[in-house]
N, C-alpha and C positions, 0 to 999 in steps of 0.2 A: 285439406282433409285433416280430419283430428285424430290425436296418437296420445298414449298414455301418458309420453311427454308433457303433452296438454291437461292432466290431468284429468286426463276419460281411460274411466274402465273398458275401454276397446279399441282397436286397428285397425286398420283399412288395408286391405291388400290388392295387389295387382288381379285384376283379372280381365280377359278380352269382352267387351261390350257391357259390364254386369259390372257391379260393385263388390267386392268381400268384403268383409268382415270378421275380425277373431273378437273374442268377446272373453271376458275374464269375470271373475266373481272369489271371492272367499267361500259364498255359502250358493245353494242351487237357488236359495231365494236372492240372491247377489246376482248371479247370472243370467235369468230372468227377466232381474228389474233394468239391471245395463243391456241385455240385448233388445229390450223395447225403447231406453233410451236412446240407443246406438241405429235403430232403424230408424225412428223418428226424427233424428238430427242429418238423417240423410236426404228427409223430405222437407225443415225449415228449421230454422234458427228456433229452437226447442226452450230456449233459457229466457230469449223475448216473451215469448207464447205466453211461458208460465208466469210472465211476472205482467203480461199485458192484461188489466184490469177489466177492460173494456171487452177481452171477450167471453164468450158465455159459456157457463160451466156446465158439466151433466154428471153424473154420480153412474157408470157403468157395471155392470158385474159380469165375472168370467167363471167358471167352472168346464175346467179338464181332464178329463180321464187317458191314461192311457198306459203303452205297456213298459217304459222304461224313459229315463231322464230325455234322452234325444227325439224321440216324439216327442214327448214334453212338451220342451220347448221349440222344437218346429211348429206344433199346431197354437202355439202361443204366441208366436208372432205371426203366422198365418189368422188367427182368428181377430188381433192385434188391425195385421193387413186391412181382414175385410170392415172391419168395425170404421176405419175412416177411409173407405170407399165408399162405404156407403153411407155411414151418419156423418163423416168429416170430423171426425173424434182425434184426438191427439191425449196419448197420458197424460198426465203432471205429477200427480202423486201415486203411489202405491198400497195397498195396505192387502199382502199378503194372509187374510185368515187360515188357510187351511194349505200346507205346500209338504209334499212328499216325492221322491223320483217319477212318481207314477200319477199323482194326480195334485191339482189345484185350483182354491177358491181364493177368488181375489174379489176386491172392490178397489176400482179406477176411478178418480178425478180426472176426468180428460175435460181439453178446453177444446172449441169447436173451432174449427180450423175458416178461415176467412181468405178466398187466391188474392181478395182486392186489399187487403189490407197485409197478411200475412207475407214473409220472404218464401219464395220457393225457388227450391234444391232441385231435387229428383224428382218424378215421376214412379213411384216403386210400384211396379207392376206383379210383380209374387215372390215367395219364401222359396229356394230352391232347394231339390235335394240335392243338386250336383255339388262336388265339395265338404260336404256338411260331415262336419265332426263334433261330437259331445264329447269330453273325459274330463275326468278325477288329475291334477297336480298335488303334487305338496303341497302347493300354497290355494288350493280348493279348487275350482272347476275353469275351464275353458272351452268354447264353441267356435266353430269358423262357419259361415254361413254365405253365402252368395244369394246376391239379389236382385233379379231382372229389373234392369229401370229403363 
């Protein structure tokens, strides 16, 4: 599993059957961008993907409303979720246009995910609310998240 240690902005925590995760950021658009990396490296080798030439790229966009930072980003990686359930999308880049506590527009570079070619991890089956914490540090924002796999 990967730890800060490892130079990832996120943690993995103990939990029975599910996976956690704490997630870190300086900025909300920092926490965001690591807790889509941090879900996605759960499902495969994320750092291959992005530098794997040969798979085919798609240009995504997301637009979220909602009433406060912790929706946020729960329906960001829930819509995150569905996007490669069902197109087999994975991130690579990010280009936050539009990001406030309460809403965001983004445009994704995800690469299309391949089981025959690609490693696979987990199985991520949903974003949960069990666990789920958003807050403000000193040193900028943090989320803990659990995830059915």
């Amino acid at each position: 599993m990967t730890d800060r240690t490892a130079n990832k902005p996120y943690t993995h925590f103990e939990h029975t059957a599910d996976v956690g995760v704490t997630f870190y950021g300086r900025t909300l658009e920092d926490l965001l961008r690591h807790a889509a990396e941090g879900l996605f490296d759960l499902v495969t080798d994320t750092e291959k993907l992005r530098r794997d030439d040969q798979a085919l790229s798609q240009i995504v966009r997301i637009q979220i409303s909602e009433d406060n930072a912790g929706d946020l980003l729960l329906m960001w990686l829930r819509e995150l979720l569905y996007l490669f359930s069902t197109r087999k999308v994975i991130p690579v880049e990010f280009l936050m246009e539009r990001i406030s506590d309460k809403h965001i527009e983004a445009r994704i570079t995800a690469k299309i995910f391949d089981a025959q070619r690609h490693e696979q991890r987990h199985e991520v089956k949903a974003v949960t609310r069990h666990a789920f914490r958003v807050g403000r540090t000193s040193e900028g924002w943090t989320a803990s998240v659990v995830f059915d796999v």
